[in-house]
PyMOL Python script that loads the backbone (N, CA, C, O; Angstrom):
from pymol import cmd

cmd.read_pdbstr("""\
ATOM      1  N   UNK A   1     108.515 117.923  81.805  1.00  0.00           N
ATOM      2  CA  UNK A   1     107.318 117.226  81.354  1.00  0.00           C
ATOM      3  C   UNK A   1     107.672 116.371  80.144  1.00  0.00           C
ATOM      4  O   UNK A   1     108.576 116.599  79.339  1.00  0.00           O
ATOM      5  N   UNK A   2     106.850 115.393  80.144  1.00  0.00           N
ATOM      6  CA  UNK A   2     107.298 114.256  78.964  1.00  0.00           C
ATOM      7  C   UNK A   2     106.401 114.714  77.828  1.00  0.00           C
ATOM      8  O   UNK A   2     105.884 115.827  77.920  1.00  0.00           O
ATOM      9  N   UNK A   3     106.206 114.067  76.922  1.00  0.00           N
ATOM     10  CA  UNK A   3     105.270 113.999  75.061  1.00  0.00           C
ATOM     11  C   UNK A   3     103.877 113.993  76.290  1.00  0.00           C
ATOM     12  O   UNK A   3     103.215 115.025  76.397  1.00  0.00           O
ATOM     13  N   UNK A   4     103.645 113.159  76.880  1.00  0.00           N
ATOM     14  CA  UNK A   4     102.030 112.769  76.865  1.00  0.00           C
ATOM     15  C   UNK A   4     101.511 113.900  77.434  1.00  0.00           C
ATOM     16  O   UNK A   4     100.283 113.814  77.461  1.00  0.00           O
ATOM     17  N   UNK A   5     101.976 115.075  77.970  1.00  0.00           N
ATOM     18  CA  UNK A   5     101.199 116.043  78.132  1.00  0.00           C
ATOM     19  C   UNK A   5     102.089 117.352  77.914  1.00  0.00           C
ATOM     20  O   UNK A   5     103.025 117.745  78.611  1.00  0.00           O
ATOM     21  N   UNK A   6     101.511 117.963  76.680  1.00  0.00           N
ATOM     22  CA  UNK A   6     102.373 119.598  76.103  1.00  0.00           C
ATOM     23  C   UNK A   6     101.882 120.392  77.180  1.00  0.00           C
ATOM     24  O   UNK A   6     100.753 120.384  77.671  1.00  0.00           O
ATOM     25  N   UNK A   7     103.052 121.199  77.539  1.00  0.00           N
ATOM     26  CA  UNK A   7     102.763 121.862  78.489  1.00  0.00           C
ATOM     27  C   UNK A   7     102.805 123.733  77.577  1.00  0.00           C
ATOM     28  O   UNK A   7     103.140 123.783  76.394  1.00  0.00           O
ATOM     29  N   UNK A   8     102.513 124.756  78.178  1.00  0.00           N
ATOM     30  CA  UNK A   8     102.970 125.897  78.122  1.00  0.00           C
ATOM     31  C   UNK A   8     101.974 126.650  77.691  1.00  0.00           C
ATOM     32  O   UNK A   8     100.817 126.360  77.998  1.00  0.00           O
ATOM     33  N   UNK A   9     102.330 127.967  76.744  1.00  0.00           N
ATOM     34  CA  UNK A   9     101.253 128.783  76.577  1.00  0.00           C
ATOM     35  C   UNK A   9     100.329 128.577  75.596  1.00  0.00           C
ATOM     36  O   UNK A   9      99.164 128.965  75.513  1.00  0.00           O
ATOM     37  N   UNK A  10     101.204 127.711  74.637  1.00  0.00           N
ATOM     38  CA  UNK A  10      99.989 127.471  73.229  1.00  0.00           C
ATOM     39  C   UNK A  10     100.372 125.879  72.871  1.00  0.00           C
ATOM     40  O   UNK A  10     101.388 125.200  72.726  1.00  0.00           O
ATOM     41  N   UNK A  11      98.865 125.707  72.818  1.00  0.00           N
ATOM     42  CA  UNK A  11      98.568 123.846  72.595  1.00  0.00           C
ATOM     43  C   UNK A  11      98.263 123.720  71.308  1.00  0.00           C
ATOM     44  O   UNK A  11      97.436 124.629  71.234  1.00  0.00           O
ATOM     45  N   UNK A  12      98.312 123.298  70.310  1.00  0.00           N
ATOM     46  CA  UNK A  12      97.645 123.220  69.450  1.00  0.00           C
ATOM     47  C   UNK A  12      97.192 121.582  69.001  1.00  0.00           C
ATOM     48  O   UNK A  12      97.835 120.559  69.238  1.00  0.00           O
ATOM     49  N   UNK A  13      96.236 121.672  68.478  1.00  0.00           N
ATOM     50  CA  UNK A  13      95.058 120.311  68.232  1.00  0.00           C
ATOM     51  C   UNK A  13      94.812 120.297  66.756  1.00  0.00           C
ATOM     52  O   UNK A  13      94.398 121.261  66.111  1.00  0.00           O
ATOM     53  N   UNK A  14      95.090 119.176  66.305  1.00  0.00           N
ATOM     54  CA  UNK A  14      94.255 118.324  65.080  1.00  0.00           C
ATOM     55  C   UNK A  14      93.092 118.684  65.416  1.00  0.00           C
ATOM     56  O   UNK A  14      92.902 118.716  66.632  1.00  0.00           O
ATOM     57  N   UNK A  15      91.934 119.070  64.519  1.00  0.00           N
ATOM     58  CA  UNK A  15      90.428 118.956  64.473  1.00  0.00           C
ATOM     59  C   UNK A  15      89.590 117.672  65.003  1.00  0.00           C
ATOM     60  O   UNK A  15      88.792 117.553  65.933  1.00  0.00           O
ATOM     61  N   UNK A  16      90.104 116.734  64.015  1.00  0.00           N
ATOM     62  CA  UNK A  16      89.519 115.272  64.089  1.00  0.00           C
ATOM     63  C   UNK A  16      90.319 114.726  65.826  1.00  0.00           C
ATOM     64  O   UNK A  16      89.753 113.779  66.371  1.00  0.00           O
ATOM     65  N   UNK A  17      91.189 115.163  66.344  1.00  0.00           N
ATOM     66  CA  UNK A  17      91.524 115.037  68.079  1.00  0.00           C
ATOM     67  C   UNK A  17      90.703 116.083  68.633  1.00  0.00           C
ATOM     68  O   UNK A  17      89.972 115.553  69.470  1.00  0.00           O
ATOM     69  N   UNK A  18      90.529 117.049  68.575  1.00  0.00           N
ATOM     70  CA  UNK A  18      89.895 117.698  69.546  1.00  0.00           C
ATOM     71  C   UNK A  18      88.614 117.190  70.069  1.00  0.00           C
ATOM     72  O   UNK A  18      88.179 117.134  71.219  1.00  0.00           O
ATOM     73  N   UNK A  19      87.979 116.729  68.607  1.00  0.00           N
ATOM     74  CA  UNK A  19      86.407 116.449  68.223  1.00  0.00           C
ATOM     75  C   UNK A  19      86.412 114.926  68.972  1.00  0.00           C
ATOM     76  O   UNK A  19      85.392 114.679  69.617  1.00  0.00           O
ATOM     77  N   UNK A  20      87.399 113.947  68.947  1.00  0.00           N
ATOM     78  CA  UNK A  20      87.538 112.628  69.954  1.00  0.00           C
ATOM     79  C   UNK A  20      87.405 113.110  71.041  1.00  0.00           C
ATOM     80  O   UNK A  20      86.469 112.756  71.758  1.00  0.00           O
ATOM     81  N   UNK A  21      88.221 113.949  71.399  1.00  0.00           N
ATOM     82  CA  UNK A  21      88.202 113.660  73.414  1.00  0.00           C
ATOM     83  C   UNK A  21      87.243 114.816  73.673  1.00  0.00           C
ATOM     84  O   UNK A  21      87.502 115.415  74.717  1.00  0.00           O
ATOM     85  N   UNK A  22      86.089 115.328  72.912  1.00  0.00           N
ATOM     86  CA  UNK A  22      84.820 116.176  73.295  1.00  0.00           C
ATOM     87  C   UNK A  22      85.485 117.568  73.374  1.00  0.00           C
ATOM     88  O   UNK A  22      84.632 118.101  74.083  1.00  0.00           O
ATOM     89  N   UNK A  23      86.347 118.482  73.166  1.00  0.00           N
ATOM     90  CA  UNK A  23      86.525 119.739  73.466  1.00  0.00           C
ATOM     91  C   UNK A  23      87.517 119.688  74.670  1.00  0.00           C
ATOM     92  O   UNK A  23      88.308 118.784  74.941  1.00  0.00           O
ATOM     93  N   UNK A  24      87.321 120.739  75.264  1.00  0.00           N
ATOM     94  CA  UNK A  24      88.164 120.878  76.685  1.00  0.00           C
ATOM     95  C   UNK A  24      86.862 120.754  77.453  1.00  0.00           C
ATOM     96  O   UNK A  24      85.660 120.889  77.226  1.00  0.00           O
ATOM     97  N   UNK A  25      87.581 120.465  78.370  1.00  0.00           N
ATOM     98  CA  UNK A  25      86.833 120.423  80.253  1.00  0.00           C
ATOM     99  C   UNK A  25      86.781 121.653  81.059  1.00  0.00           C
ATOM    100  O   UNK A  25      87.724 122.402  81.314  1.00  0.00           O
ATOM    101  N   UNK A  26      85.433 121.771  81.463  1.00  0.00           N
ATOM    102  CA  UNK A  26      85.133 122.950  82.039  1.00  0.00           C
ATOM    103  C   UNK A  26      85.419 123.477  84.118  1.00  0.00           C
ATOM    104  O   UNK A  26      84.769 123.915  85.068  1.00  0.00           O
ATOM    105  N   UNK A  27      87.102 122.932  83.703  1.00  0.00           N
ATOM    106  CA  UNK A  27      87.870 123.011  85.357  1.00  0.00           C
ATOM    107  C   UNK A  27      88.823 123.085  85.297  1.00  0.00           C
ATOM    108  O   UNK A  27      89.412 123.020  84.218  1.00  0.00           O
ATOM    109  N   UNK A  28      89.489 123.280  86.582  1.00  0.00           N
ATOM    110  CA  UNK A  28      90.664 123.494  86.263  1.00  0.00           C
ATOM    111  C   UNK A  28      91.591 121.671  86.140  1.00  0.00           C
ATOM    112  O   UNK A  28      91.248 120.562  86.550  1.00  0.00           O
ATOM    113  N   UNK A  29      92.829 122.157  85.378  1.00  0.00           N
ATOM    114  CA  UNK A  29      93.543 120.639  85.272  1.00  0.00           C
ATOM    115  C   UNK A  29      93.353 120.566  84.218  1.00  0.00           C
ATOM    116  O   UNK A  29      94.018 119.674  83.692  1.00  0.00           O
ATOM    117  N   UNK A  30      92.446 121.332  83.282  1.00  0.00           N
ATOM    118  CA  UNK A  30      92.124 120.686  81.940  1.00  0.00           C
ATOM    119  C   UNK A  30      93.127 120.513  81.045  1.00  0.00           C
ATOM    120  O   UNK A  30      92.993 119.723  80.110  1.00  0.00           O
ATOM    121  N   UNK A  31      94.187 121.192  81.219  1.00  0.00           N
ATOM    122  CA  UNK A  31      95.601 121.087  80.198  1.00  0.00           C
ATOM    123  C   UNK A  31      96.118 119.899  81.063  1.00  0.00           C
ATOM    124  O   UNK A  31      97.316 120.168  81.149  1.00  0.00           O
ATOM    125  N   UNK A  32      95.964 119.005  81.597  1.00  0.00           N
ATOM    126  CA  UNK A  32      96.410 117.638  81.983  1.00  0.00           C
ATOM    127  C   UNK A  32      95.157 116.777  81.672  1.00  0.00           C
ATOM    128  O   UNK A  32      95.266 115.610  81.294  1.00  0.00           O
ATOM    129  N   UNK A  33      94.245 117.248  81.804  1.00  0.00           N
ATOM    130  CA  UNK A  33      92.811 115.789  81.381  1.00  0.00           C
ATOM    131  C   UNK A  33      92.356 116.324  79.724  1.00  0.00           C
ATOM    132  O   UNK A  33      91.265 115.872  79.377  1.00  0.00           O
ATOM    133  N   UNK A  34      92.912 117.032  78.902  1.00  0.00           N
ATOM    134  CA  UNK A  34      93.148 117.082  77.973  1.00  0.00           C
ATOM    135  C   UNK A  34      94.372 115.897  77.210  1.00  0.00           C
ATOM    136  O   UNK A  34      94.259 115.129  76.255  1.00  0.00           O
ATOM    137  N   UNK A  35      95.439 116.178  78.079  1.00  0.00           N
ATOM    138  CA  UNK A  35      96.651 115.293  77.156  1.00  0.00           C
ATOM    139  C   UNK A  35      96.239 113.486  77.388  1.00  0.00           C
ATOM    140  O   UNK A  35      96.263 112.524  76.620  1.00  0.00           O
ATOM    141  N   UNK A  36      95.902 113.644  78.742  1.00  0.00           N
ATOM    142  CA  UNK A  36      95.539 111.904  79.175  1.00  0.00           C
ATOM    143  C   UNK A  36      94.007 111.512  77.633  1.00  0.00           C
ATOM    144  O   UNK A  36      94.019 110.565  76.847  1.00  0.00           O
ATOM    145  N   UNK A  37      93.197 112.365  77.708  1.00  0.00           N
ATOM    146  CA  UNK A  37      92.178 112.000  77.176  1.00  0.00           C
ATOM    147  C   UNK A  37      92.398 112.042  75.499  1.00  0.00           C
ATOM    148  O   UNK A  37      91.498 111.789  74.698  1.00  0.00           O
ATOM    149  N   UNK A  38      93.695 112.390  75.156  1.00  0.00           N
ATOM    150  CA  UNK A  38      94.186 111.650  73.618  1.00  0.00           C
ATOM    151  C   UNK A  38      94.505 110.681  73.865  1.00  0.00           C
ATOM    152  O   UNK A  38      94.036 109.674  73.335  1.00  0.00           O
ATOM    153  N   UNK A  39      95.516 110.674  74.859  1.00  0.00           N
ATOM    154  CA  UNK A  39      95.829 108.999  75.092  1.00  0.00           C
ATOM    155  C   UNK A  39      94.589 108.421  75.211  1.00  0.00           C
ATOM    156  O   UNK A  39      93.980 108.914  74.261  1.00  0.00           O
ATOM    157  N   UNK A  40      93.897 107.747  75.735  1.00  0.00           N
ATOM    158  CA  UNK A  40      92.478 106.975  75.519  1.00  0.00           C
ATOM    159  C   UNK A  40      92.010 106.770  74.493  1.00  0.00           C
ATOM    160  O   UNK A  40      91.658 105.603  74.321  1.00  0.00           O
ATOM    161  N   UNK A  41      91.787 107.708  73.388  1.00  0.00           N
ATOM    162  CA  UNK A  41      91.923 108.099  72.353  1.00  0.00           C
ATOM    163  C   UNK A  41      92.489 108.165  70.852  1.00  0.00           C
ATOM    164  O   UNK A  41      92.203 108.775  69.821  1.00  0.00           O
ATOM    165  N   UNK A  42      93.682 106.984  71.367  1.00  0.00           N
ATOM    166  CA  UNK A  42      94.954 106.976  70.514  1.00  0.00           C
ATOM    167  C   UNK A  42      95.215 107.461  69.740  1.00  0.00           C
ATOM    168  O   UNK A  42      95.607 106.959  68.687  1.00  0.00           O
ATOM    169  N   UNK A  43      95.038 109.144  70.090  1.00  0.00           N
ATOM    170  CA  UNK A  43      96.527 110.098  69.435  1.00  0.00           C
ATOM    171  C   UNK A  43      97.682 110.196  70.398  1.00  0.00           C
ATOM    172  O   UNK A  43      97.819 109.983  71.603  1.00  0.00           O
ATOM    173  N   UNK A  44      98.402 110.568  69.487  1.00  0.00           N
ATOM    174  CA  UNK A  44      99.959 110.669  69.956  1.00  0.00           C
ATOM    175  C   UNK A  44     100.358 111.848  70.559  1.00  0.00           C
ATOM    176  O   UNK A  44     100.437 112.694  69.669  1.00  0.00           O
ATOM    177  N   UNK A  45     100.719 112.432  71.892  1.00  0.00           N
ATOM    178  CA  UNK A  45     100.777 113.895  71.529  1.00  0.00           C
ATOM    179  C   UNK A  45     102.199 114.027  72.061  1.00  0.00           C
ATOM    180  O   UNK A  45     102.673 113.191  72.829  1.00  0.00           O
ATOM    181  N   UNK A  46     102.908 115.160  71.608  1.00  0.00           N
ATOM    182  CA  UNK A  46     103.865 115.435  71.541  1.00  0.00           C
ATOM    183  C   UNK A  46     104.362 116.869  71.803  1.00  0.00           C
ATOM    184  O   UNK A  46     103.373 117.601  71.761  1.00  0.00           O
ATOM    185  N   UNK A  47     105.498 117.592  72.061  1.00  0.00           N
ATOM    186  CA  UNK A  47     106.000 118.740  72.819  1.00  0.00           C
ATOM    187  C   UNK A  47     107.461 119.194  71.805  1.00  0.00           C
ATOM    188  O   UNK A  47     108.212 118.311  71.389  1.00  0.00           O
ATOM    189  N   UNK A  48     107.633 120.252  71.590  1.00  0.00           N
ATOM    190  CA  UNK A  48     108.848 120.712  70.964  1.00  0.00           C
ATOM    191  C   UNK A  48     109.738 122.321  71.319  1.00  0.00           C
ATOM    192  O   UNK A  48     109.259 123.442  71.152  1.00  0.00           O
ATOM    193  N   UNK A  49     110.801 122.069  71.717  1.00  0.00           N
ATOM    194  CA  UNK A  49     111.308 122.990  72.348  1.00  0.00           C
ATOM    195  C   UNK A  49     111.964 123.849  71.435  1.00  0.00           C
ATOM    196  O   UNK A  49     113.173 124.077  71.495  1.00  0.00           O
ATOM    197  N   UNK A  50     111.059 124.421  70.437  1.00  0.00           N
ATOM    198  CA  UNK A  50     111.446 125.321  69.306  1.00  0.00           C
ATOM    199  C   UNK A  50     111.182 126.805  69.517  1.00  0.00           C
ATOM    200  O   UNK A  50     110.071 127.283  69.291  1.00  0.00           O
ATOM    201  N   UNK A  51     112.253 127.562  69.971  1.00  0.00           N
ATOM    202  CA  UNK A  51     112.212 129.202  70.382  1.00  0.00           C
ATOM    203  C   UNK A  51     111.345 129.967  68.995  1.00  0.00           C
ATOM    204  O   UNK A  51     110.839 131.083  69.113  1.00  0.00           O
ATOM    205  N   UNK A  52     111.303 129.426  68.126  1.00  0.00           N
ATOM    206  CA  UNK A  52     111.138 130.400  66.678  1.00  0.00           C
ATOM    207  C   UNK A  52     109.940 130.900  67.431  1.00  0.00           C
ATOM    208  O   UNK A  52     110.058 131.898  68.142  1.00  0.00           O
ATOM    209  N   UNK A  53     108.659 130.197  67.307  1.00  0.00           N
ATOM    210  CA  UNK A  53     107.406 131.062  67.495  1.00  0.00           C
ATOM    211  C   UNK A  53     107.683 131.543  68.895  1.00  0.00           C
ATOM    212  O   UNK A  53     107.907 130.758  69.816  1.00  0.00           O
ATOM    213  N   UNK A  54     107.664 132.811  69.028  1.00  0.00           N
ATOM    214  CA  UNK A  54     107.722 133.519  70.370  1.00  0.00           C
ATOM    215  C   UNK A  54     106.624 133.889  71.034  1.00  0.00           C
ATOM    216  O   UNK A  54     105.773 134.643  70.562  1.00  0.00           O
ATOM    217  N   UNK A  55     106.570 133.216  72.527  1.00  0.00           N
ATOM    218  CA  UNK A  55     104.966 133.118  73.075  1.00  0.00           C
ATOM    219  C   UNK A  55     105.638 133.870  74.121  1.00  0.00           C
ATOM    220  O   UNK A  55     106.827 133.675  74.376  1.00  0.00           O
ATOM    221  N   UNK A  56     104.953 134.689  74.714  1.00  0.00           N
ATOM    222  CA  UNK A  56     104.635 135.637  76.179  1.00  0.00           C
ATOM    223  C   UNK A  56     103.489 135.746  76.780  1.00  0.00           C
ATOM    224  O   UNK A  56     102.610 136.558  76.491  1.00  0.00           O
ATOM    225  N   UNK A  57     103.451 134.799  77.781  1.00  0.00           N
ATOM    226  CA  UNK A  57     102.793 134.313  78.326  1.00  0.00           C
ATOM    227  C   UNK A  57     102.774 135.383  79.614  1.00  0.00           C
ATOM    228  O   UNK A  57     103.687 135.526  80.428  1.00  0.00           O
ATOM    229  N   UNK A  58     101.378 136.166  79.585  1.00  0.00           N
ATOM    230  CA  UNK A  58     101.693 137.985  80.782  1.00  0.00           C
ATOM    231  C   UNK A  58     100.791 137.198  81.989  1.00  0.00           C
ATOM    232  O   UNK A  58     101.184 137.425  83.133  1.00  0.00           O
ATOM    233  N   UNK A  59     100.076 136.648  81.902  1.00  0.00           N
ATOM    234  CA  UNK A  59      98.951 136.534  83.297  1.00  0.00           C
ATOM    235  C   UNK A  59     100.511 135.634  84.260  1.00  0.00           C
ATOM    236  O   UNK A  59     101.512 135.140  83.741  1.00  0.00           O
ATOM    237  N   UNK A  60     100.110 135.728  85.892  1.00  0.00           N
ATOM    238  CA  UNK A  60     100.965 134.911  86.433  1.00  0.00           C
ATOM    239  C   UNK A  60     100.858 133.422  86.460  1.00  0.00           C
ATOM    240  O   UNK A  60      99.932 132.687  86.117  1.00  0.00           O
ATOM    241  N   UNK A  61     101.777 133.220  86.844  1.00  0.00           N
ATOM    242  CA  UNK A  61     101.546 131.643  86.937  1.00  0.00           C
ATOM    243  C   UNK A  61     100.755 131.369  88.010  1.00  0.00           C
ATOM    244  O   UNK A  61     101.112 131.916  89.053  1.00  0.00           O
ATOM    245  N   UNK A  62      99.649 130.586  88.067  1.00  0.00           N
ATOM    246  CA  UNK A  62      98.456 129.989  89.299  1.00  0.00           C
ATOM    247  C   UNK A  62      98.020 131.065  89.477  1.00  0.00           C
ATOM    248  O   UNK A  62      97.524 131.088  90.604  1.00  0.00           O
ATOM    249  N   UNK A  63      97.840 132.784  88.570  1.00  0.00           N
ATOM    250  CA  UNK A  63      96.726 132.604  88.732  1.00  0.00           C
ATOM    251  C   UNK A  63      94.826 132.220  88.261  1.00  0.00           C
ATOM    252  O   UNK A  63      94.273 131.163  87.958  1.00  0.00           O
ATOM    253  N   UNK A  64      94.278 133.724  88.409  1.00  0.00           N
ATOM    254  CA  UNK A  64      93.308 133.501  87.668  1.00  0.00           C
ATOM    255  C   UNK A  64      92.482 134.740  87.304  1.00  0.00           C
ATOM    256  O   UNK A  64      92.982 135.861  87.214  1.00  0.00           O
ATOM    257  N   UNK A  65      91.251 134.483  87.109  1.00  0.00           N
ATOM    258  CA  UNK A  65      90.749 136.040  86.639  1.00  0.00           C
ATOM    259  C   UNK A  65      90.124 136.785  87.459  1.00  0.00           C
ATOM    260  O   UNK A  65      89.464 137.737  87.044  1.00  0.00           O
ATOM    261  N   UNK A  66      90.215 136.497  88.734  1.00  0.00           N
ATOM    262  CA  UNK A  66      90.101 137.046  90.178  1.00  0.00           C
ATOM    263  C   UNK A  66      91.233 137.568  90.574  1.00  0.00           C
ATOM    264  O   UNK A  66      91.562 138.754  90.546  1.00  0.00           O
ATOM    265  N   UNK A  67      91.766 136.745  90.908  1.00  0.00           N
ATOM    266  CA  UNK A  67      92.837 137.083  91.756  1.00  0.00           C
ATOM    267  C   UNK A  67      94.063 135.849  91.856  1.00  0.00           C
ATOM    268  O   UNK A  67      93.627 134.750  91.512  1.00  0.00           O
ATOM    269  N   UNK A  68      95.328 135.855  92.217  1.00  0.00           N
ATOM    270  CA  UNK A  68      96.120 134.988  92.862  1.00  0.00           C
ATOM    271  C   UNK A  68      95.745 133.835  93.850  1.00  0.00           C
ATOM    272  O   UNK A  68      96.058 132.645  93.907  1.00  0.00           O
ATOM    273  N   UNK A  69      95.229 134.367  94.341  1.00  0.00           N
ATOM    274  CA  UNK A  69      94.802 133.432  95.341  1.00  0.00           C
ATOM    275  C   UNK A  69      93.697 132.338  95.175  1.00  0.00           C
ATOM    276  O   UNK A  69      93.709 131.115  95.310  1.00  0.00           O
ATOM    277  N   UNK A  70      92.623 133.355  94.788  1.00  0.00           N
ATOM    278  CA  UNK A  70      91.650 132.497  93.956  1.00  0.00           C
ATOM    279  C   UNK A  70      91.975 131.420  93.001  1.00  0.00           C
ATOM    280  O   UNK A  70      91.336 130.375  92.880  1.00  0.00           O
ATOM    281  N   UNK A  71      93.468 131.907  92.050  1.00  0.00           N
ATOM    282  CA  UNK A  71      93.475 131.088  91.114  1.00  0.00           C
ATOM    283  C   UNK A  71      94.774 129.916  91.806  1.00  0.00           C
ATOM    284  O   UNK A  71      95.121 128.941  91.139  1.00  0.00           O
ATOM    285  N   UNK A  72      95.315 130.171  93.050  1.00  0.00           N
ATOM    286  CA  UNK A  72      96.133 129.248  94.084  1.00  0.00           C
ATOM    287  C   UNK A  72      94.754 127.935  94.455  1.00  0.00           C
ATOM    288  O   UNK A  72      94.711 126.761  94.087  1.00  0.00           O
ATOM    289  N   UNK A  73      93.904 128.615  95.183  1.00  0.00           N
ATOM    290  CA  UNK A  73      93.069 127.654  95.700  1.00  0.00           C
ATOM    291  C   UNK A  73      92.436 126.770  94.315  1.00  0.00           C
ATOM    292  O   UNK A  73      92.807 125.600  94.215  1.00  0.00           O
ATOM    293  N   UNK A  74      91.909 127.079  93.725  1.00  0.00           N
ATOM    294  CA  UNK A  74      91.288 126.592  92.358  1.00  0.00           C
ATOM    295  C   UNK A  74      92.631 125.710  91.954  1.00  0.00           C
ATOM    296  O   UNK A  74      92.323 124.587  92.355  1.00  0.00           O
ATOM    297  N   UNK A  75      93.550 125.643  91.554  1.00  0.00           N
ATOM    298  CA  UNK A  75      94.722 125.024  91.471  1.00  0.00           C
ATOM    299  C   UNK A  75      94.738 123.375  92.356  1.00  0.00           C
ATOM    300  O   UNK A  75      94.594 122.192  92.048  1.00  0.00           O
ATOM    301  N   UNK A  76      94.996 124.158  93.559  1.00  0.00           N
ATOM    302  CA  UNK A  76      95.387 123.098  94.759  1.00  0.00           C
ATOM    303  C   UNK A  76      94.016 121.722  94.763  1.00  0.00           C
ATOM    304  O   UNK A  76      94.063 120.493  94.744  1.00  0.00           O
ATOM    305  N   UNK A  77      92.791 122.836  94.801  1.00  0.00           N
ATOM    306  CA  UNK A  77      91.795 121.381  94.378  1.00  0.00           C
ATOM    307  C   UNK A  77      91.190 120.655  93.171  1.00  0.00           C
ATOM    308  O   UNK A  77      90.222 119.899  93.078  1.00  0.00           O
ATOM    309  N   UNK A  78      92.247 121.222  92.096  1.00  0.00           N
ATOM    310  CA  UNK A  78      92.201 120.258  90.845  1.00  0.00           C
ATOM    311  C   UNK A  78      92.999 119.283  91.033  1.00  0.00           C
ATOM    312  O   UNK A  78      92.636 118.154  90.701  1.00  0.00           O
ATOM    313  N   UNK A  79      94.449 119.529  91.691  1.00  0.00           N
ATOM    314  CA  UNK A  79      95.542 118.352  92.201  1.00  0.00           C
ATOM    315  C   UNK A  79      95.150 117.470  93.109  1.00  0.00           C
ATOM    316  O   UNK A  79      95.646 116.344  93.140  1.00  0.00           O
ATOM    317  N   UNK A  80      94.211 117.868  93.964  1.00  0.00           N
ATOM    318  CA  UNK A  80      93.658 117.141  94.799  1.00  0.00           C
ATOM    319  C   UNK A  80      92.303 116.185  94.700  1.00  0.00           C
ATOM    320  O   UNK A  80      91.799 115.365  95.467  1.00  0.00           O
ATOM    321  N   UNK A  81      92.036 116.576  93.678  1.00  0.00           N
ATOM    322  CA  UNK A  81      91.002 115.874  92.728  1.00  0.00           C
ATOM    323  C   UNK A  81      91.508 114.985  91.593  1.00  0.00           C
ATOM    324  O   UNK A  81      90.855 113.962  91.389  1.00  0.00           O
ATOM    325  N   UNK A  82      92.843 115.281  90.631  1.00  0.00           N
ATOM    326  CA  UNK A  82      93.646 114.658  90.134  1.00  0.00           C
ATOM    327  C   UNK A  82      94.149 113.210  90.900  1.00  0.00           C
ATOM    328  O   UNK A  82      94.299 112.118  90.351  1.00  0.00           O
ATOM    329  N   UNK A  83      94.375 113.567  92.433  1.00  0.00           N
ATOM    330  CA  UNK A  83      95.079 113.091  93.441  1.00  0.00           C
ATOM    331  C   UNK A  83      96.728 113.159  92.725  1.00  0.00           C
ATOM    332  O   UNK A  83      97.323 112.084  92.665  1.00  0.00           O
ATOM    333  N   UNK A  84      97.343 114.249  92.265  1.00  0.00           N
ATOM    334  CA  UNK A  84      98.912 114.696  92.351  1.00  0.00           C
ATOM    335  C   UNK A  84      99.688 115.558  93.291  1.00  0.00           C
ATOM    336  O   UNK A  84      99.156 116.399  94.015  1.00  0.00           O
ATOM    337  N   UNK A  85     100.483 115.406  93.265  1.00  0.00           N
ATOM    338  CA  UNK A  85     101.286 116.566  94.711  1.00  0.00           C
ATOM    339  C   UNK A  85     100.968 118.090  94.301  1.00  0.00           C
ATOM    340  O   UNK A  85     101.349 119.015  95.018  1.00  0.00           O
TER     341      UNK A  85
END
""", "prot")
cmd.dss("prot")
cmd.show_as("cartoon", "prot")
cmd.util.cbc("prot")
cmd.orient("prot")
């Protein structure tokens, strides 16, 4: 992944950015229509591959607070709503 969208377990936000692009979005994708919607926005955002703070990240990947699957399908039609692979 490039700067324009931080990926992983912990995002962190300027106040005065959060308060521009309205909060987060109530769907899934929002950690991608979060990073686009600084850009619009013109903040800068950026990513750093610094081990010091140690994040453990326990839930699986895709899912959700159902289940796997639930959080597979919920997934597949944010990308498909995104329109990404």
């Amino acid at each position: 992944m490039g700067d324009e969208n931080a990926i992983g377990a912990a995002k962190l936000y300027r106040v005065r950015c959060f308060n521009d692009i309205g909060g987060f979005v109530r769907m899934p994708s929002w950690d991608i229509i979060d990073g686009h919607l600084c850009g619009r926005n013109d903040w800068i955002t950026g990513s750093s591959d610094d081990s010091s703070p140690r994040i453990i990240h326990l839930r699986r990947m895709g899912s959700s607070q159902t289940s796997l699957w639930s959080g597979r399908m919920r997934w597949g039609s944010s990308k498909w709503v995104m329109g990404s692979a």
